[in-house]
SEZADO-894160 format. One record per residue (C-alpha): residue number from 1; residue in three letters; x, y, z. Coordinates in steps of 0.2 Angstrom, whole numbers, padded with zeros to 4 digits. Layout:
REM residues N
+-----+--------+-------+-------+-------+
! num ! residu !  east ! north !    up !
+-----+--------+-------+-------+-------+
! NUM !    ALA !     X !     Y !     Z !
...
+-----+--------+-------+-------+-------+
END
This chain:
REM residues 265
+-----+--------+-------+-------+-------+
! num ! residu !  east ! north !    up !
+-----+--------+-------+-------+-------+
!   1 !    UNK !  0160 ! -0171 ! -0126 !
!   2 !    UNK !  0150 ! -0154 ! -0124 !
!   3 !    UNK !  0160 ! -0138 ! -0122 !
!   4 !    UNK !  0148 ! -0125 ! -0112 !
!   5 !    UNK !  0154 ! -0107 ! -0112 !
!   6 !    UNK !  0144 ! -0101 ! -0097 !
!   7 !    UNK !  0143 ! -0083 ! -0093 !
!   8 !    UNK !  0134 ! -0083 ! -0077 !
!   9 !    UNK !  0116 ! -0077 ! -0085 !
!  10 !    UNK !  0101 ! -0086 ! -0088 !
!  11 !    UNK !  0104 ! -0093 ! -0105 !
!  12 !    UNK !  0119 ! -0100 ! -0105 !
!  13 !    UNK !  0111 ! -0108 ! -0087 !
!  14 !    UNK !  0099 ! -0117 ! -0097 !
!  15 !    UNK !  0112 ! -0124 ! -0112 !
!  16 !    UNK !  0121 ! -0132 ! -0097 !
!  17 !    UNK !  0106 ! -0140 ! -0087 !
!  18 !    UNK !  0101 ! -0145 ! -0107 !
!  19 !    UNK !  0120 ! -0151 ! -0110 !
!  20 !    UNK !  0119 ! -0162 ! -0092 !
!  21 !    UNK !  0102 ! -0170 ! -0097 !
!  22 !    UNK !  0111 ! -0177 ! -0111 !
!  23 !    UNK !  0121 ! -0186 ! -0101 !
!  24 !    UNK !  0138 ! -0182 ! -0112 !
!  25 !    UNK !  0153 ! -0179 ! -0105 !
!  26 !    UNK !  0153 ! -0160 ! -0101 !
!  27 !    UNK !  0165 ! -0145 ! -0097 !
!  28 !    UNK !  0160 ! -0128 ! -0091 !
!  29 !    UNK !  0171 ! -0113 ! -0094 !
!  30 !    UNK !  0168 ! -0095 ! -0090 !
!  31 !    UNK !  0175 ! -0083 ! -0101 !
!  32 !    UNK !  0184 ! -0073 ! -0088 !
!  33 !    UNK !  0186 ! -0053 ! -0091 !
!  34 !    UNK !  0190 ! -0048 ! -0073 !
!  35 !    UNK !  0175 ! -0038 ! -0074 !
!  36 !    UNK !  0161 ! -0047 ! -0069 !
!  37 !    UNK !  0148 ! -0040 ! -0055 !
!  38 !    UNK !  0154 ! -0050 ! -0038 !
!  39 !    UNK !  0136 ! -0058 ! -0039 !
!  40 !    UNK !  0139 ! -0064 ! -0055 !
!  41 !    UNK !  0155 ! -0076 ! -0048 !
!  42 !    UNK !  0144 ! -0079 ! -0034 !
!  43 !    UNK !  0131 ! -0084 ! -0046 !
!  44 !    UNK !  0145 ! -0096 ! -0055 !
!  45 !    UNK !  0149 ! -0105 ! -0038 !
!  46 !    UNK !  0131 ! -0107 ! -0034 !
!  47 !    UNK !  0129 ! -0117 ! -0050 !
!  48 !    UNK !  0142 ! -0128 ! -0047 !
!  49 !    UNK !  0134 ! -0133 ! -0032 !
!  50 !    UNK !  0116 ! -0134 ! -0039 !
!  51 !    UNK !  0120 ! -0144 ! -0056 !
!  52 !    UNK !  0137 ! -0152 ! -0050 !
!  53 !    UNK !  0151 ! -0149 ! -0060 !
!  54 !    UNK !  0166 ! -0135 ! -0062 !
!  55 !    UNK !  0168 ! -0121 ! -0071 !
!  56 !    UNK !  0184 ! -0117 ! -0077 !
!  57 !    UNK !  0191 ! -0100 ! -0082 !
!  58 !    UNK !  0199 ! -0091 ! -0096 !
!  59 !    UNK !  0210 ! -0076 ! -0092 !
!  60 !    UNK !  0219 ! -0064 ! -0104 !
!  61 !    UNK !  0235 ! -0060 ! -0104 !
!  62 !    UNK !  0230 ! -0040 ! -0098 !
!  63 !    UNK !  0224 ! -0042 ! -0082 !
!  64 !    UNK !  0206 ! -0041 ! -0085 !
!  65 !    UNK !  0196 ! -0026 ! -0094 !
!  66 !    UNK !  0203 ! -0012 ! -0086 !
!  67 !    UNK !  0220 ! -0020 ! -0088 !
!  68 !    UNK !  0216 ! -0020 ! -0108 !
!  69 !    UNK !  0209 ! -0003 ! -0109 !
!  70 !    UNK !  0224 !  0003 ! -0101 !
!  71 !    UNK !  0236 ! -0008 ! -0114 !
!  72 !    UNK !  0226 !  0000 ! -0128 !
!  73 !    UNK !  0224 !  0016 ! -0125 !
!  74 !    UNK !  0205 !  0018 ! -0132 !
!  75 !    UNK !  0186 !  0011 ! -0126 !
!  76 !    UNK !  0180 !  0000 ! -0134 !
!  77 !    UNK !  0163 !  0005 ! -0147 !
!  78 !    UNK !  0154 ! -0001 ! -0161 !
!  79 !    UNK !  0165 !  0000 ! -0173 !
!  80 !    UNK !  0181 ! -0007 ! -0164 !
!  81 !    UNK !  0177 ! -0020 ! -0149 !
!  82 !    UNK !  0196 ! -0026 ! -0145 !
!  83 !    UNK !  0190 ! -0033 ! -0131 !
!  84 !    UNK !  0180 ! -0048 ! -0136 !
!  85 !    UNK !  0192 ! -0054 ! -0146 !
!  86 !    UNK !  0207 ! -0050 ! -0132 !
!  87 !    UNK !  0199 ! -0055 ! -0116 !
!  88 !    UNK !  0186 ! -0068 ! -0123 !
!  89 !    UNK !  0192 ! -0075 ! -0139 !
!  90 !    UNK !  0209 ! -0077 ! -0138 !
!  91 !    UNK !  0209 ! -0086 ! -0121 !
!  92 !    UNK !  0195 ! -0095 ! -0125 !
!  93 !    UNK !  0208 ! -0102 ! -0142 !
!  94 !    UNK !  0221 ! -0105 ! -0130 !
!  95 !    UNK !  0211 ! -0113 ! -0117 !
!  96 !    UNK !  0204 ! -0126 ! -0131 !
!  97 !    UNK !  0221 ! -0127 ! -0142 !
!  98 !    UNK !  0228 ! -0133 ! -0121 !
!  99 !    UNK !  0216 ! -0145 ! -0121 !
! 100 !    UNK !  0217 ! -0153 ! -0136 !
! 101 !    UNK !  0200 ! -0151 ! -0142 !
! 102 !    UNK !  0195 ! -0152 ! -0161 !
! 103 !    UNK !  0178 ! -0157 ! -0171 !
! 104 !    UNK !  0184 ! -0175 ! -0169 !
! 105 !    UNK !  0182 ! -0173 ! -0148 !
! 106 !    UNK !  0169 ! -0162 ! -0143 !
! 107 !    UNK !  0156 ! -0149 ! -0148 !
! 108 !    UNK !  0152 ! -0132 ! -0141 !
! 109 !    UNK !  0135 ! -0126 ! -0136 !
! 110 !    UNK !  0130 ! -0108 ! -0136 !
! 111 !    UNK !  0115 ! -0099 ! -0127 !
! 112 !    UNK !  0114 ! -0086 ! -0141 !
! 113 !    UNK !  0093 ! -0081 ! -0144 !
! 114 !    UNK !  0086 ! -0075 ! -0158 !
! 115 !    UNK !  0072 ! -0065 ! -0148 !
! 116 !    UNK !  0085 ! -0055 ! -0139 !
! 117 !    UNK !  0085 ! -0041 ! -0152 !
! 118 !    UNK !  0084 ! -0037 ! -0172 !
! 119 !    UNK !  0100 ! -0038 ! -0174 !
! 120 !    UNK !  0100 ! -0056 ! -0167 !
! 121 !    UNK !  0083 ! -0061 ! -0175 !
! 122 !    UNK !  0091 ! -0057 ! -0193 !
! 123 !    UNK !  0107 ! -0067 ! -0188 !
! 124 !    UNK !  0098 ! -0082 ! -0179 !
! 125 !    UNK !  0084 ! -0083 ! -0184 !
! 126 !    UNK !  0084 ! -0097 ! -0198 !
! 127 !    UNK !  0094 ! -0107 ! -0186 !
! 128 !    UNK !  0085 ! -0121 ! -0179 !
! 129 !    UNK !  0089 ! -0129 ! -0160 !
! 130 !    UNK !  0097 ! -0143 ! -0168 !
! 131 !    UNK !  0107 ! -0135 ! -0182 !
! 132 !    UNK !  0125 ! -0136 ! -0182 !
! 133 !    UNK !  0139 ! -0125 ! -0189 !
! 134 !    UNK !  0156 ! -0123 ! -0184 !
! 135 !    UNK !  0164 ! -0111 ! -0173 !
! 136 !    UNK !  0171 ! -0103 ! -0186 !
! 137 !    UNK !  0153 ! -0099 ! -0192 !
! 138 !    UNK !  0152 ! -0089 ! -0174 !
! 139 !    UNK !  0167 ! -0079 ! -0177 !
! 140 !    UNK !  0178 ! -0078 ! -0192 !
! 141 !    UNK !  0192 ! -0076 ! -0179 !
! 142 !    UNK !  0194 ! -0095 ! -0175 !
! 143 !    UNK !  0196 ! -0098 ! -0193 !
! 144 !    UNK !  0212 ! -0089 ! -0195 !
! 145 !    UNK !  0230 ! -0096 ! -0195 !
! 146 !    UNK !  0234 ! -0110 ! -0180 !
! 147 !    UNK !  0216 ! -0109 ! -0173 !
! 148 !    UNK !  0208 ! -0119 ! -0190 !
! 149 !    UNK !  0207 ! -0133 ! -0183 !
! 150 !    UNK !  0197 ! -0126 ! -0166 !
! 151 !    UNK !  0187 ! -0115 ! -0181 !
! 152 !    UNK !  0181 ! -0132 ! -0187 !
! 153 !    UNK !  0173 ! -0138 ! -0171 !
! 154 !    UNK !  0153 ! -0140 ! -0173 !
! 155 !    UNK !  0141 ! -0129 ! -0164 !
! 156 !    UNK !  0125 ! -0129 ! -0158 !
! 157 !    UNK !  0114 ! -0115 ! -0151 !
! 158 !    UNK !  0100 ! -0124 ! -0142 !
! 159 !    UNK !  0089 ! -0113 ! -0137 !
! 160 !    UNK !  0091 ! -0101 ! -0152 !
! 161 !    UNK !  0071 ! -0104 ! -0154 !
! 162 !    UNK !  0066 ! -0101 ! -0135 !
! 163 !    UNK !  0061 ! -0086 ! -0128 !
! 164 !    UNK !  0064 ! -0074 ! -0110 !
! 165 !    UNK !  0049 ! -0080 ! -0103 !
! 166 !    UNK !  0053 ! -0098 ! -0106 !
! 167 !    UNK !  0070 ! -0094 ! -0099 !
! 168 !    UNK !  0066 ! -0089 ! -0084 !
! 169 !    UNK !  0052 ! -0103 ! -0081 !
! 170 !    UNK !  0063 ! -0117 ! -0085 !
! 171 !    UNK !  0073 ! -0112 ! -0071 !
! 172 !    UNK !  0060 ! -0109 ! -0059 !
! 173 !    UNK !  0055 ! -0126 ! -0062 !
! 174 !    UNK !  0072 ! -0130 ! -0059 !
! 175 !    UNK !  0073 ! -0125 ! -0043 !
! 176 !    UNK !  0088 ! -0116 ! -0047 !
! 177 !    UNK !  0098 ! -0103 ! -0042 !
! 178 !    UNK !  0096 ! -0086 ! -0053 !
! 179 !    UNK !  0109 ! -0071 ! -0056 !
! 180 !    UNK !  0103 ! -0060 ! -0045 !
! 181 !    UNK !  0105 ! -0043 ! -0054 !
! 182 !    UNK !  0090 ! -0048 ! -0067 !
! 183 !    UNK !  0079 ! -0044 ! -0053 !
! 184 !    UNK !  0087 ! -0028 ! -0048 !
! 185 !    UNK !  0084 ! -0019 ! -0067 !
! 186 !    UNK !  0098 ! -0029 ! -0077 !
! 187 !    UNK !  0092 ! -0039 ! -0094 !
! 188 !    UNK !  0110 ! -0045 ! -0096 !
! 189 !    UNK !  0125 ! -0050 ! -0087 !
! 190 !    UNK !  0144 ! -0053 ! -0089 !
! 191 !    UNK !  0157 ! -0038 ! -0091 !
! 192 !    UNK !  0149 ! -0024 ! -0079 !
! 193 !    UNK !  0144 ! -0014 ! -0088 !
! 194 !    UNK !  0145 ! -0019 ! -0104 !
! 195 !    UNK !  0154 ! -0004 ! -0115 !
! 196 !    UNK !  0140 ! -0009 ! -0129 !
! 197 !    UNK !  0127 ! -0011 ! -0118 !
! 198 !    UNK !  0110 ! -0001 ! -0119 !
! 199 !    UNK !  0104 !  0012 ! -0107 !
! 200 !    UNK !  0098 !  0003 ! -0095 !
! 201 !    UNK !  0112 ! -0007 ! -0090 !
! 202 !    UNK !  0123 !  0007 ! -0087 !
! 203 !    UNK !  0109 !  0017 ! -0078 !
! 204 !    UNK !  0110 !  0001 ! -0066 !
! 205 !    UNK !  0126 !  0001 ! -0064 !
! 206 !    UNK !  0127 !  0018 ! -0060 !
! 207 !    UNK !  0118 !  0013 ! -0043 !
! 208 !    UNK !  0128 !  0000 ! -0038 !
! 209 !    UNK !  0143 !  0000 ! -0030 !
! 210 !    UNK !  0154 ! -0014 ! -0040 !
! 211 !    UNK !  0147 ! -0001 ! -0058 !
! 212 !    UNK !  0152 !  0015 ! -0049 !
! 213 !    UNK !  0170 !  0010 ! -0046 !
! 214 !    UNK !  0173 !  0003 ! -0063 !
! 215 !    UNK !  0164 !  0020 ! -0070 !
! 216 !    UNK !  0176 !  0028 ! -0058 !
! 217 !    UNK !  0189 !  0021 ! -0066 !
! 218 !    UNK !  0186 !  0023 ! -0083 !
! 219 !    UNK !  0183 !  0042 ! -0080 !
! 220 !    UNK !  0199 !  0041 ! -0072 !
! 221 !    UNK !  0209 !  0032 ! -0088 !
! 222 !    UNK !  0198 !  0046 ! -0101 !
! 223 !    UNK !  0205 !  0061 ! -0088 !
! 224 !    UNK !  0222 !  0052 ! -0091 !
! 225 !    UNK !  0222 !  0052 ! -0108 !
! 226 !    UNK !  0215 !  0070 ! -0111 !
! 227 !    UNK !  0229 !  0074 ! -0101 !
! 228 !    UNK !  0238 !  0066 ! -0115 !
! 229 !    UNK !  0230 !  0072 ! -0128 !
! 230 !    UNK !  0226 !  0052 ! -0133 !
! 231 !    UNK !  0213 !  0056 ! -0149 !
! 232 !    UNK !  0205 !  0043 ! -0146 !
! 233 !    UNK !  0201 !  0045 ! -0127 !
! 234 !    UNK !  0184 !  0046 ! -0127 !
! 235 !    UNK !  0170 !  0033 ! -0118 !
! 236 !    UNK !  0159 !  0032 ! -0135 !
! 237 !    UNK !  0147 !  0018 ! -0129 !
! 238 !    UNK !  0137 !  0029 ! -0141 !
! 239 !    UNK !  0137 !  0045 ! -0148 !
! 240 !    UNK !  0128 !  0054 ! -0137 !
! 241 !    UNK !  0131 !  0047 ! -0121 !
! 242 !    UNK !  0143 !  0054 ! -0107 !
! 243 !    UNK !  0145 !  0041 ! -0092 !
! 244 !    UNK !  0148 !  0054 ! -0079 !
! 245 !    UNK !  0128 !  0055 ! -0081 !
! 246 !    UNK !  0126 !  0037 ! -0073 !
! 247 !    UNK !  0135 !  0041 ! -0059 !
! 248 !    UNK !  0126 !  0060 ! -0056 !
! 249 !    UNK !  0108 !  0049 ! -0059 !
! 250 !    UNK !  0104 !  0060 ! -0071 !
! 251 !    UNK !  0091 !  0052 ! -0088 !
! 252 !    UNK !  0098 !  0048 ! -0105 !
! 253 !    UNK !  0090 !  0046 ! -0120 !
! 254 !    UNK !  0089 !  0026 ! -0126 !
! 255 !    UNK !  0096 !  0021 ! -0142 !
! 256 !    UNK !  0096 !  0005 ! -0153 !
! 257 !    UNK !  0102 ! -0009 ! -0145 !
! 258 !    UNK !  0122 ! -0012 ! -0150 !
! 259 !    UNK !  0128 ! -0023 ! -0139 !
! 260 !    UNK !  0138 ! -0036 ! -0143 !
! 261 !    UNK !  0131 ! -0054 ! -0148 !
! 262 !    UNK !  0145 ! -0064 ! -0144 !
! 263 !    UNK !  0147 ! -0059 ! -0126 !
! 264 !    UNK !  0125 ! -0062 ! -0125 !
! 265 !    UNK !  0127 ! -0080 ! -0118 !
+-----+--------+-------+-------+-------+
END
């Protein structure tokens, strides 16, 4: 069986049409953080429909994102980023460790890229399509305490070689349905926005309505905690960034690309 985290982007879009053409059993499962753009379940239910199959969903135990940050009492940054491991990898654990799912049942396919940045170039880039590893090899989480057995599933990242524009034409020639925020300024998709996203991505969602009330509501949980005297309060996306400037339109210098690579599938 082939285990296909999908995340309603392009990439892991193509490691499940990849996954079907094998003719495997398959299983879909989104990664669920509550904080997904609306278009981005809408993109899930659309591939259903086109490729035929479910999707299931992982849920934490907080609520989604904003019920996390609210349990934890800080923003997530690039030094401490609590919520992959609480809203994606922990559920995600559960949700295999339900199913009874081991290295002896299945394997997992990612949509990880090597061309997406540095960063991932230096981590993937000796990786072949074909390669496998284990998913403990992914995240040293799985390989801890009750989930070594999960840890030792095989992996595959098969399309670790390809790059954006090949992405995008296999799924033209798919006759496919796309996430529809690529094609209004956004280079990735999933929690929105990302709190270790670049520039861009938050400028974007700064102009959309489903962004601005989850800005607004992050501004309102660092007004809380000021209040509070919380020290660690602050949005530190990155050091220099201050979030009420996506809302007021206003420029902002890029930096490096931090964002996280687990969640880039």
């Amino acid at each position: 069986m082939i285990i296909v985290p999908v995340s309603g982007g392009k990439d892991s879009q193509v490691v499940l049409s990849l996954a079907l053409k094998t003719g495997k059993p398959l299983v879909c499962v989104h990664q669920n953080t509550g904080f997904d753009h609306p278009d981005t379940y809408a993109q899930l239910k659309a591939m259903e429909s086109f490729y035929g199959i479910t999707i299931e969903h992982t849920v934490s135990k907080y609520d989604g994102m904003l019920g996390y940050l609210k349990h934890a009492k800080y923003f997530p940054n690039s030094s401490a980023r609590g919520c992959t491991e609480k809203l994606k990898q922990r559920p995600f654990a559960k949700w295999l460790i339900d199913k009874g799912l081991n290295k002896d049942n299945c394997e997992i396919w990612f949509g990880m890229r090597s061309d997406e940045s540095k960063v991932r170039a230096d981590k993937y880039g000796a990786i072949a399509d074909d390669d496998l590893f284990t998913l403990g090899d992914v995240a040293a989480f799985y390989n801890g305490g009750k989930m070594k057995e999960i840890g030792a599933i095989p992996c595959r990242l098969p399309i670790v070689s390809w790059n954006t524009e090949q992405i995008f034409d296999y799924i033209e020639q798919e006759g496919a349905p796309l996430n529809p925020l690529y094609g209004r300024g956004h280079h990735r998709v999933g929690c929105y926005p990302c709190l270790l996203s670049r520039k861009a991505e938050w400028k974007a969602a700064g102009q959309d309505p489903t962004g601005q009330r989850h800005l607004e509501a992050m501004i309102a949980l660092e007004d809380q905690w000021k209040a509070e005297n919380n020290p660690r309060k602050f949005i530190k996306v990155h050091r220099v960034w201050d979030v009420r400037d996506f809302l007021a339109g206003k420029d902002v210098r890029e930096l490096a690309n931090e964002e996280c690579g687990y969640c880039s599938i």
